[in-house]
C-alpha positions as CSV (number, residue, x, y, z in Angstrom):
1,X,-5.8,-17.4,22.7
2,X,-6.1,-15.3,20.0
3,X,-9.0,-16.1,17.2
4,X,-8.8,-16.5,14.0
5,X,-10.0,-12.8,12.7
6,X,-7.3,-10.7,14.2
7,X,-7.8,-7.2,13.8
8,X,-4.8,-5.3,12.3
9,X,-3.4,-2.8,15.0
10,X,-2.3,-0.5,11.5
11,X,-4.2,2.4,11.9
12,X,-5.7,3.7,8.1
13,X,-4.5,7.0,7.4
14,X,-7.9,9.4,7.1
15,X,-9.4,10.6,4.2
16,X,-7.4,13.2,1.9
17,X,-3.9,11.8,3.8
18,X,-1.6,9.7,3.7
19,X,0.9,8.1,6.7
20,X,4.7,7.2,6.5
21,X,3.0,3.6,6.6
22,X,1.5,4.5,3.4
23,X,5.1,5.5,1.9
24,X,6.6,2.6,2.9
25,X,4.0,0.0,1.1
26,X,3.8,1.9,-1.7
27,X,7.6,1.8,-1.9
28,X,7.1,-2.2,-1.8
29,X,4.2,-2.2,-4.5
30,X,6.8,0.0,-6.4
31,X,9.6,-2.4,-6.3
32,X,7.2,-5.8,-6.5
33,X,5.8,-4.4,-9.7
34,X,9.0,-3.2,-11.1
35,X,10.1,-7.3,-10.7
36,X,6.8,-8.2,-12.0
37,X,7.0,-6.4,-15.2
38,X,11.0,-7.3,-15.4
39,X,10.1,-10.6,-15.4
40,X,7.3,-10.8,-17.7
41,X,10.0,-9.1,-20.9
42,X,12.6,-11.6,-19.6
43,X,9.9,-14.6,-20.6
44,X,8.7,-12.6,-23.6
45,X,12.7,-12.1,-25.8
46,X,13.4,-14.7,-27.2
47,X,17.2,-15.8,-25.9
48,X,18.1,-13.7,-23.0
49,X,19.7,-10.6,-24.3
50,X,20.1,-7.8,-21.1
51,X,20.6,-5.0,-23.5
52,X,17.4,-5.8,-24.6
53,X,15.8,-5.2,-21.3
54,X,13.8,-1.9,-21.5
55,X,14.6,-0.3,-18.2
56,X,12.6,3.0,-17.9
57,X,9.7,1.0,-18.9
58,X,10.5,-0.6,-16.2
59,X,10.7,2.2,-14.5
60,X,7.5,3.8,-15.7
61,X,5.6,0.6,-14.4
62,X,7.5,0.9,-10.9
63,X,6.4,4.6,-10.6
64,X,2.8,3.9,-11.8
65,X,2.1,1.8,-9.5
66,X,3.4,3.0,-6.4
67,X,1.3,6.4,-7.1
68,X,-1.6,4.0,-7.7
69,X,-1.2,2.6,-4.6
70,X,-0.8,6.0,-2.9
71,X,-3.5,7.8,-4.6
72,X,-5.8,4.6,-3.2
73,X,-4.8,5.3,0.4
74,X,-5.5,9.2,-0.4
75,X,-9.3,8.6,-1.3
76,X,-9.6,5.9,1.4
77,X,-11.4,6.6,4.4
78,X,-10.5,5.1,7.9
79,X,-12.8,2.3,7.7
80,X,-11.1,1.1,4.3
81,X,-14.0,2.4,2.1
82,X,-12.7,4.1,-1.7
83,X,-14.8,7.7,-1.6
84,X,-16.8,6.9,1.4
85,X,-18.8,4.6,0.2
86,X,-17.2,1.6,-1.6
């Protein structure tokens, strides 16, 4: 029977690296923000206008964050600690 604190059988990229693992969530954070920040200027026009969606802000979000996320897993060391020591 397995406990209830299961260790994760992903292995962290090392320090200064990144995985195909790494690639593949940020490609998720990417897309999860891109909805996210869809969303939020569908609730904030007034009357739903899809012209009026700004797509490469969109976009910019998306992009941002997915090298966020990646740029975290760069300075990450194996033990999940940002720089070593956080």
């Amino acid at each position: 029977m397995r406990g209830a604190l299961q260790t994760s059988y992903y292995t962290m990229s090392s320090f200064f690296s990144l995985n195909s693992k790494d690639f593949a969530k940020g490609l998720v954070v990417a897309v999860l923000a891109a909805l996210a920040a869809y969303f939020a200027q569908v609730l904030n026009v007034p009357g739903f206008d899809f012209a009026g969606i700004q797509w490469d802000e969109i976009a910019r979000v998306a992009v941002m964050a997915g090298l966020s996320y990646l740029g975290k897993n760069l300075v990450t060391t194996q033990d999940g600690k940002v720089f070593g020591a956080i």
